[in-house]
C-alpha positions, 0 to 999 in steps of 0.5 A: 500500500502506497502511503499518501503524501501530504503537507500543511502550509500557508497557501493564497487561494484564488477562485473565479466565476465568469459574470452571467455564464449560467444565463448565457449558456441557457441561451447560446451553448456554442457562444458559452463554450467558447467564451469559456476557452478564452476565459480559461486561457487568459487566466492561465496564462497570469495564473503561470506568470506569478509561479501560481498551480492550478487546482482544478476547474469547477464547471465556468470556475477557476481554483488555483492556489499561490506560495504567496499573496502578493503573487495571487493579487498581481494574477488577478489585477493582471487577469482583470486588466487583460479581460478589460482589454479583451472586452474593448476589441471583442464585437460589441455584439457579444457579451463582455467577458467579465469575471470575479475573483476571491483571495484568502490567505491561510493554512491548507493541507496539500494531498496529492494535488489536491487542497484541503482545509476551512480556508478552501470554503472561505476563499470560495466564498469571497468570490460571489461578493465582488462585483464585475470586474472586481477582486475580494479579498481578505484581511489576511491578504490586505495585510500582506500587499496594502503598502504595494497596492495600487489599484482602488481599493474599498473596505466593505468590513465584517461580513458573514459568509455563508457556511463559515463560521467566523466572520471575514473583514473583506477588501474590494479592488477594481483596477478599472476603478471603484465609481458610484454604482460599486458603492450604491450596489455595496450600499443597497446590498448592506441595507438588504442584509439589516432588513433581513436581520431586523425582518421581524421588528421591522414588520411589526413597526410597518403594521404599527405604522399602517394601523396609525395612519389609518387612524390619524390620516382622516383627521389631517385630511378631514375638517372635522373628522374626530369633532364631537357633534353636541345637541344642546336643548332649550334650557327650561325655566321651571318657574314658568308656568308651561315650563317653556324656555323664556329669555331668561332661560333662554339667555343662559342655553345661548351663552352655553352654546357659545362658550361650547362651541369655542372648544376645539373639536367640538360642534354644537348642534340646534335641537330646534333646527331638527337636526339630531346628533349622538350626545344631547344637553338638557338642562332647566333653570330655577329662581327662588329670590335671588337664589338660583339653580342651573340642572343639566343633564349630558347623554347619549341618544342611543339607549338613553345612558347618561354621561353626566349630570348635576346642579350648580347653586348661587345668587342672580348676580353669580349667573354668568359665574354659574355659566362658567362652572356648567361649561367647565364641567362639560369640558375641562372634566372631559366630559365631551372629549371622553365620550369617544369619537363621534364622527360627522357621519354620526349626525343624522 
């Protein structure tokens, strides 16, 4: 039995795509094999000038390792630049051939050609988030070339990638240069992702959101909206033979109405006008000397249920005092206001 041979040491890796290869072979195989040969070519060709190996082909994809990670930059800036070159000759009918590439450096175990270890799985993963054109790489290689880099280059941070278990701080460099839409697709691509952590409060502060505007939209739009409509009877005078109301009792139910229809959100309605609101106003008045008494009685039309109720005791000449008390009591206590929205739809 031949024992296998095997080594553990610090390799850069580089693995590739081609950017839209899966669609373009779903619509011209021949075209897609073809590219495909020139693709493998030109980066084979930077590949073997940095003394780098090739590991192996995986479908339109490229792994090859490097000794170090300058080597493994200078091939995928020299493929990037090459590629760019291609697409401006090549027939602008034709797809332009881009690609992108992912550089970890780490410790592996070489076996007969093969390449093994967690740093295979992180490598391969730098690769989908790059951009067209562009090269990821990580901390590890940043810290090994940033004094010789010359290319752009764009710190995108931690990131998580998928199936790896530590998270990776990870570079971009794009020889043909960084522009806006680099940065608003890393911009838009990093919202993404905290939209997705935060799904779940995020949905619960747009329902939240939704049910307030349903709420609060009809009242900034509509005049009137959450106003309470009040019926405000004839006061009587029971001192009245008929028990009608006369000017004296008169004078009071308009200086009630008045002073009611000052407050905000609150309509006053005539219930000599025929027109019926939710919430009616009765009251009735009673002089004795000089010795006078204002009762009223605030309900709700709809089964008659009584909201408030009372009287207020003083002299003639506190008449206008004793207005000011009834209206303090329907208003400053809340009574209006706590009987609930009551819509101008309510008013029939």
């Amino acid at each position: 039995m031949v024992a296998e041979h095997h080594q553990h040491c610090e390799q850069t890796l580089m693995f590739t795509d081609i950017v839209g290869y899966s669609r373009l072979m779903g619509r011209n195989e021949a075209m897609a094999i073809e590219m495909l040969g020139d693709y493998r070519k030109i980066l084979l060709s930077h590949i073997e000038a940095q003394n780098g190996k090739l590991v192996e082909f995986i479908g339109d994809a490229i792994f090859a390792r490097f000794d170090s990670a300058a080597s493994a930059t200078a091939a995928a800036i020299a493929i990037q630049q090459h590629l760019q070159a291609f697409n401006e000759v090549r027939d602008k009918k034709l797809p332009p051939l881009q690609t992108r590439i992912g550089l970890h450096k780490g410790e592996v175990m070489l076996r007969d050609g093969a390449v093994f270890g967690d740093s295979v799985n992180i490598a391969a993963r730098l690769e989908p988030p790059a951009v067209a054109d562009g090269i990821c790489i990580s901390q590890t290689v940043y810290d090994e070339i940033r004094f010789t880099l010359s290319s752009p280059a764009k710190r995108l941070g931690v990131q998580a990638l998928k199936n790896i278990q530590q998270k990776i701080r990870v570079y971009l460099i794009k020889p043909s240069g960084i522009g806006w839409r680099d940065h608003l697709f890393y911009f838009l691509r990093g919202l993404n992702k905290k939209i997705h952590a935060y799904r779940y409060p995020l949905t619960a502060c747009l329902f939240a959101l939704i049910v307030a505007g349903f709420y609060f939209i009809p009242r900034w739009l509509v005049p009137g909206y959450a106003a309470n409509y009040v019926e405000i009877a004839d006061f009587q005078n029971l001192m009245n033979e008929k028990g009608d109301a006369d000017y004296f009792s008169a004078g009071i139910t308009e200086a009630v109405r008045s002073q009611l229809a000052d407050m905000r959100d609150v309509y006053i309605v005539d219930a000599k006008e025929g027109i019926h609101a939710p919430i009616r106003l009765e009251g009735s008045v009673q002089r004795l000397g000089d010795n006078l008494r204002i009762a009223y009685r605030l309900f709700r039309r709809k089964d008659n249920v009584q909201i408030a109720g009372g009287k207020l005791d003083g002299t003639y000449q506190d008449i206008f005092i004793l207005q000011d008390r009834l209206v303090g009591v329907l208003g400053g206590v809340g009574v209006l206001g706590g009987v609930g929205v009551l819509r101008s739809k309510s008013v029939v």
